[in-house]
N, C-alpha and C positions, 0 to 999 in steps of 0.2 A: 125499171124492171124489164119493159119490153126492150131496150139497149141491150139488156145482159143476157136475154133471152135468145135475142138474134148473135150475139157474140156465142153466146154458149155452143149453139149450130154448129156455126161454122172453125168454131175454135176447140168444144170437144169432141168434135166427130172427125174432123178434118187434120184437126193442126194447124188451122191456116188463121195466121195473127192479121187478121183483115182492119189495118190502116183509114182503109175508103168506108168505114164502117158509120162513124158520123154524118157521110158523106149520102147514106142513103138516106139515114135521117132526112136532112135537108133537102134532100128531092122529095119526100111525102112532103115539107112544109111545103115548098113550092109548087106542089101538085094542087093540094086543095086552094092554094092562092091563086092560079090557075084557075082553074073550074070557076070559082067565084067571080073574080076578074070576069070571067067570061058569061056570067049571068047567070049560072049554077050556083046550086043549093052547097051549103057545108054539107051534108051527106053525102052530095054526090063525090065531092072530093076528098071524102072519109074513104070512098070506094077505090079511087082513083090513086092515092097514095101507096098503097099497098101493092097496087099493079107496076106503078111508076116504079118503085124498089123494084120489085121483082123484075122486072123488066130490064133493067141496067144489071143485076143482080146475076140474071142469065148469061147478058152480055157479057159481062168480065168476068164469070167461070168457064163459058165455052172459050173465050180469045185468050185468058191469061192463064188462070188458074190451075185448071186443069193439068196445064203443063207444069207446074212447081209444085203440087202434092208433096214430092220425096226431098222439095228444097226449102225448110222452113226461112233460110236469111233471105231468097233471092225473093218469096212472099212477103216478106216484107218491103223489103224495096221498094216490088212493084206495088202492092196496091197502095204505099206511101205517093207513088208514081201518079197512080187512080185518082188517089185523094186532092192533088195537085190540080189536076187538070179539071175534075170536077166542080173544085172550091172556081177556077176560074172563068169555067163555064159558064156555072149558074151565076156569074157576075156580070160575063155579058149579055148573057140571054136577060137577066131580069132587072141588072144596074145594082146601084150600092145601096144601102138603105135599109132601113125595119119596112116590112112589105104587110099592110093591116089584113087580118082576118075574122068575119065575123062572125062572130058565136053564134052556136045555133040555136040556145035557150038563154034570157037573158035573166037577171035577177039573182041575187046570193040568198046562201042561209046562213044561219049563226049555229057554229059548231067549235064547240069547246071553247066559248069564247070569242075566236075569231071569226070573220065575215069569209063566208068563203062561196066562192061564185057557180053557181049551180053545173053548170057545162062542164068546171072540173069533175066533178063527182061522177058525171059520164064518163071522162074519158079515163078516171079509176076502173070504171066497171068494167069498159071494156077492156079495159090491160088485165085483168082479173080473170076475163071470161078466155080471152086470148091467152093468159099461161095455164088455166086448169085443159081449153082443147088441146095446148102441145100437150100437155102430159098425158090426154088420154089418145094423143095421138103416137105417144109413143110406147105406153105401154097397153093398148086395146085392137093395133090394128099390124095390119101383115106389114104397112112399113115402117112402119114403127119397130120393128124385129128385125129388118133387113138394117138399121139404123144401129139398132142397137147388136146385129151381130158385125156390122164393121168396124165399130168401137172397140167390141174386145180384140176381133180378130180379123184385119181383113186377107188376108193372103186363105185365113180357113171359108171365109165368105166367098169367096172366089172360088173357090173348091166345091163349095155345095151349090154353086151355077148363081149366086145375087151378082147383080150386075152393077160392082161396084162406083162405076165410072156415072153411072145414071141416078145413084143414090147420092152420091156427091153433088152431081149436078142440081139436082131436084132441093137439097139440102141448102145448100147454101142459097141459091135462091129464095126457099123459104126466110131462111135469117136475113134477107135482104128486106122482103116482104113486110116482117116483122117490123123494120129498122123504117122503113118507108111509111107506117102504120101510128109511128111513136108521134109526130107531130110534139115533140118535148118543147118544143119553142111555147108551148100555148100554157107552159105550167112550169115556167121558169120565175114567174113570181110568187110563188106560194110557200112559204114554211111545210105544208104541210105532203107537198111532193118531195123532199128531201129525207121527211121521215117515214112517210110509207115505201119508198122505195127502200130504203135502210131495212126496214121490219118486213121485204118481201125477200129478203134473203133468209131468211129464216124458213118459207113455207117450201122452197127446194128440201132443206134439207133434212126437214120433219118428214118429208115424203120419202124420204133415203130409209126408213124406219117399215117400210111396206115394200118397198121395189129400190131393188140396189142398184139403180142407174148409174153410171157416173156424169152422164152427161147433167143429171140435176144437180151434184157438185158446182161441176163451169157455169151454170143458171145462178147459185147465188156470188159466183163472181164473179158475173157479169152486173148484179147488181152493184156490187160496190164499184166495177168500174164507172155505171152509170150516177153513185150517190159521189164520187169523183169530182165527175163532169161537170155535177151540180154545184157545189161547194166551193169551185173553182170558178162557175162560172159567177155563184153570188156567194161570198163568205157570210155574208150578213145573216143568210137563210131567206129573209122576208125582204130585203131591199134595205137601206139606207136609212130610208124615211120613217120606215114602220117599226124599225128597233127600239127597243125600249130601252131608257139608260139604264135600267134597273138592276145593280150587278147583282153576277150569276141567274139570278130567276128571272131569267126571258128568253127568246125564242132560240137563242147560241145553245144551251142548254141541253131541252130534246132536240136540236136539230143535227147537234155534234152526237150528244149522250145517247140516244136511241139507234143511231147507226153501230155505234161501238159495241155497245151491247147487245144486240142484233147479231152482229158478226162473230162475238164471242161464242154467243148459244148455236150461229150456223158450226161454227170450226169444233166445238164441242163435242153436238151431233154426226158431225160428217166422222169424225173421230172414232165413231161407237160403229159405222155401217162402213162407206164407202172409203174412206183414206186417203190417198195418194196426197196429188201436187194440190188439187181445191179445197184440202183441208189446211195443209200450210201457208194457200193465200189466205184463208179466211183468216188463220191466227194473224198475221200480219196487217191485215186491215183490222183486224178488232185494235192490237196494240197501236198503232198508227192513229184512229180517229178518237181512243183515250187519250192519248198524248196532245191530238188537235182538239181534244174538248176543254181541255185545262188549259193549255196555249192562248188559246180563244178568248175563252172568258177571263183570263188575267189581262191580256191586252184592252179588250173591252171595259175593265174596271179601272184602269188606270188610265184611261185616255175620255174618260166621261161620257162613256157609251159610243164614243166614235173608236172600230177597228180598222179605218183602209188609212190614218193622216196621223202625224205628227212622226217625232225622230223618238227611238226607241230610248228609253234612260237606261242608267247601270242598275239601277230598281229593278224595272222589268224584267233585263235581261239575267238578272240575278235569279229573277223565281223562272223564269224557263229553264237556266243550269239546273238547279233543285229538281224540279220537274223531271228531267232527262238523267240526272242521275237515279234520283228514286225509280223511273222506270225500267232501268238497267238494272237495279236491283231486286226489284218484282219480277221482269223477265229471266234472271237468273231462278229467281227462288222457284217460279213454276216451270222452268225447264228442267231441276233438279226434281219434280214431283210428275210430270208430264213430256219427256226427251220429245224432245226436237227440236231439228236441225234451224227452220225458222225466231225461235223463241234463245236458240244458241247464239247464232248469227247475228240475230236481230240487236239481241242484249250486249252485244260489243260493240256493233255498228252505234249504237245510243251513245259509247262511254267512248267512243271516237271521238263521235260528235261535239259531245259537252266539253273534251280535253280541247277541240279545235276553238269551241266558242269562249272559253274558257282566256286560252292561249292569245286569240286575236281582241274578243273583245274587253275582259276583263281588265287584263294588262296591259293592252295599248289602246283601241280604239275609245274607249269610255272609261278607261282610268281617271279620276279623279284627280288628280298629279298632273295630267295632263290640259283635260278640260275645266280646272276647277269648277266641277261642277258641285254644291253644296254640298256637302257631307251629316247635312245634320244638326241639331242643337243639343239633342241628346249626350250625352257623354259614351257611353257605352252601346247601345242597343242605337245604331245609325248605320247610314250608306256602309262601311267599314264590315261591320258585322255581319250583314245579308249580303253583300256584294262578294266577302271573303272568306270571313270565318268560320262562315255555315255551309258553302260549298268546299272548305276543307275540309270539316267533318263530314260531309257525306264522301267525299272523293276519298277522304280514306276509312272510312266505315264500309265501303263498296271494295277498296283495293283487302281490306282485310278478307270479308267476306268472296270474295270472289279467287280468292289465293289459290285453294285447291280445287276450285271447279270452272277457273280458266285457265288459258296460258300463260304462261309464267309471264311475256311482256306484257299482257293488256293488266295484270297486276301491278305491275312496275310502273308502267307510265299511269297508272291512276296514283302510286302513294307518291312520284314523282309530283305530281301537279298539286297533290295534296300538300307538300312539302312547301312549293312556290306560291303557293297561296297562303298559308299559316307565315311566311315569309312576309310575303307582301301584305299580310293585315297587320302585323307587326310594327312595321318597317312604316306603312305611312297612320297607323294609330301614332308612331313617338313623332311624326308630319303633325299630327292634326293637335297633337299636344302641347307643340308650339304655336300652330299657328292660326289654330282656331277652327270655325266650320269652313272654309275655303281655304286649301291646302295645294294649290299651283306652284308649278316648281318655280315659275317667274319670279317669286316671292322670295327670293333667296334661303340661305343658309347662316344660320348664326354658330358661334362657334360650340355653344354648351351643347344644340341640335347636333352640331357633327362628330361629338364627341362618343353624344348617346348612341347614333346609330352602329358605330364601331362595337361599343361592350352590348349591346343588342343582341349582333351576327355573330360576335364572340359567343354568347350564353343561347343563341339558336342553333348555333353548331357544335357545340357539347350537348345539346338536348337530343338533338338528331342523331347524332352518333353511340349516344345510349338507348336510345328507342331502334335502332338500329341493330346493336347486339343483344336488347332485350329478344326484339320479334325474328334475330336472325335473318335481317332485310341488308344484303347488299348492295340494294342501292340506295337505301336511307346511309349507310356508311358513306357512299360514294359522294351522295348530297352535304353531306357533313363536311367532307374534306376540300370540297366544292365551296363552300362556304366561307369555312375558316381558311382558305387561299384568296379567298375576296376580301376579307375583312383584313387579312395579313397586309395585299397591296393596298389598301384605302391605309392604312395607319403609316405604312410609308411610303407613299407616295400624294399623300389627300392629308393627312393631320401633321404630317411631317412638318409641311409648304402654309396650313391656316391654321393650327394650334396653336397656343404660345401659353408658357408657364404648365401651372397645376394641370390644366386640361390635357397637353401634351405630354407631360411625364406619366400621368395617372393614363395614358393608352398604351404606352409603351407597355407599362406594369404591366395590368390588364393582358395587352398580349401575350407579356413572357409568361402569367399564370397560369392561362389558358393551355399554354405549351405545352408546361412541365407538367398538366394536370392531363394532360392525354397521354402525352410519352410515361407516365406511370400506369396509367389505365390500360394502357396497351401491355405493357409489361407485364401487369398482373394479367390481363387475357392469355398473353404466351405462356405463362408460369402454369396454370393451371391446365392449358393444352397439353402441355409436355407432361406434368402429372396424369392427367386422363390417360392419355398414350403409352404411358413407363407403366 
């Protein structure tokens, strides 16, 4: 919270995407490591951290900043610049290593369950006590209005004589202060920092409900960049050690599901008051850490409680397809009830994705065909059917749905992929029917196998081609014809060369049926155009 806090400063008041922003972080940690090292008290270096930000904080707005106000890319650069040199500073001034620091109350209590160490609870209160004075320092005091009139307007601020150049200064300092203050190292082991920082995105924007700030917008997205930080830095939530195998109900759970939800209710409310750009990140982080709550905990149940080890199966990757398409289709339905451009974006950006993961790993990297990897003992309801058949149906339950309320390609290339997948579950079902639950293409071909796959693609491309001019889809026609010109070269050029006898006459047939039973379908399609027409 105090991370998003200090970003908020400097990023809604400024504009300035401050890079070097973790970077003060880690001068407070080193500050009270400092002090203590040096025979000082942990408060004193509570004190000490805060100055330490602010201090460097000053430094790189009077030398850098200052001067790129009206240049948001070359602010980045530089204070990635900052960041740089920083990270390598405090490496030689202090060496490599975890640097110990020692609490200043020792002993835990038992809360909800878990043991949780007293000192944290302090340094809750004081991030607590630290966002209620920003806020009443922004809306109770003279600069707090000089703050918030260079937000709306500064070139009008400069006109009624605020001296906009000083409230910058002053400003971002502050967010330095803040960031030098956080000491986040000391509460990077706890579950229960990842979901109160998630759940303090929420109290910005409950306050947007009494004072339409926008800078308390950027406050709760500053948290999600800080519930980020965290989750990246432990996906576990609690560590390694402390996770319970217990699928779904353990700490993955509220530590994904509480930020998500969180986010949803900040992007909601900001929706009702303040608006803009802080309401579209919110919706993006709410949809983004539902889709990591479910990611999560699948991985976590399929790998026996362990999420950072093992190779991913076509299983797995099958329920995150599902996953990602389902949320492409939720994202559709409530941008259809609630427009925006996030929720628009986002919901294509998903059915990219799943067509890419889809594309690479379905059908080639973890293809079954390829890796013989078991397919199952089941007959029907196996690897086959989750890995293909159920990602057909939703790819084209989505390419339906989504027909008139995207563009016309992101429709296409979903019933496209739908296509190749209803193909490919097909196509190695008459594989596994020969050849049992381990279906490796090593395995050869026999010839009754290469028989069937011919009148297969035959009766998949007259299916396609009638669903095609049923739904008035052109490129289900186009996949059709697509089709039946592969199946035509496999019969002569593949059955021609290993058929012999009944099997090889009976494909020829077969093909010439298939022919003469489109060249009339078509026929009768033109007949009755030209009647509509006349």
């Amino acid at each position: 919270m105090l991370v998003g806090l200090g970003l908020a400063i400097s990023f809604g008041l400024m504009n300035v995407t401050n890079l070097a922003h973790g970077e003060f972080v880690t001068v407070g940690a080193f500050a009270v490591y400092f002090v203590q090292s040096m025979g000082g008290s942990f408060w004193l270096g509570l004190v000490a951290a805060p100055i330490a930000g602010a201090v460097i904080g000053c430094i790189l707005e009077f030398a850098i900043i200052r001067h790129l106000y009206s240049r948001p890319v070359s602010t980045v650069l530089a204070t990635w610049g900052v960041s740089l040199i920083l990270q390598q500073g405090l490496e030689l001034i202090f060496g490599l290593g975890a640097k110990p620091v020692t609490p200043p109350i020792e002993g835990t209590l038992d809360l909800f369950f878990t043991v949780y160490p007293a000192y944290r609870l302090i340094l809750i209160g004081i991030a607590m006590l630290t966002l209620l004075g920003v806020i009443l320092l922004i809306s109770r005091t003279s600069f707090g209005l000089d703050i918030r009139t260079v937000i709306q307007n500064r070139e009008m601020a400069e006109g009624v004589g605020i001296n906009t150049r000083r409230t910058y200064a002053i400003a971002f300092t502050f967010g330095a202060a803040i960031a030098g203050l956080l000491l986040m190292h000391m509460a990077f082991d706890s579950g229960w920092t990842t979901i109160l920082l998630g759940a303090a995105a929420i109290v910005p924007a409950l306050a947007t409900r009494w004072r339409v700030y926008p800078v308390l917008g950027w406050i709760s997205v500053g948290a999600v960049i800080a519930v980020l930080g965290r989750v990246a830095f432990d996906p576990t939530i609690v560590g390694a050690g402390f996770l319970s195998t217990t699928p779904v109900f353990n700490w993955l759970l509220p530590g994904y599901g509480v930020p998500a939800l969180a986010f949803g209710f900040a992007a909601w409310q900001l929706a009702r008051t303040t608006n803009g750009r802080p309401r579209l990140a919110m919706e993006a982080a709410a949809a983004l850490f539902a889709l990591l709550t479910l990611a999560i905990l699948v991985r976590h149940a399929m790998h026996g409680g362990v999420i950072d080890t093992g190779a991913m199966t076509l299983a797995e990757q099958s329920i995150y397809t599902l996953i990602a398409i389902g949320a492409g289709a939720i994202l559709v339905a409530i941008d259809m009830r609630s427009p925006s451009s996030v929720l628009r974006y986002g919901s294509m950006a998903i059915g990219v994705i799943s067509v890419g993961f889809i594309v690479i790993r379905h059908f080639v990297v973890l293809n079954p065909l390829f890796t013989d990897e078991s397919t199952g003992r089941i007959p029907v309801f196996n690897l086959l059917f989750l890995a293909y058949l159920l990602p057909a149906v939703a790819a084209g339950g989505l390419a339906l749905y989504a027909r008139d309320k995207r563009p016309k390609w992101y429709a296409q290339m979903l019933a496209v992929v739908a296509a190749a997948l209803a193909f490919a579950y097909a196509t190695l079902s008459v594989r596994r029917l020969f050849k049992g639950e381990f279906i490796g293409l090593w395995s050869g071909l026999g010839q009754l196998e290469t028989y069937t796959y011919s009148a297969l693609w035959l009766v998949i491309g007259v299916a396609l081609l009638s669903a095609g001019v049923w739904l008035k889809s052109q490129v289900l026609r186009i996949a059709s014809a697509a089709l039946i010109a592969i199946a035509v070269l496999k019969v002569f050029i593949f059955d021609m060369s290993e058929l012999e006898g009944v099997l090889r006459a009976l494909s020829f047939i077969g093909l010439g049926a298939v022919l003469i039973g489109i060249g009339l379908f078509y026929q009768r399609l033109l007949t009755r155009a030209a009647k509509e027409n006349g």
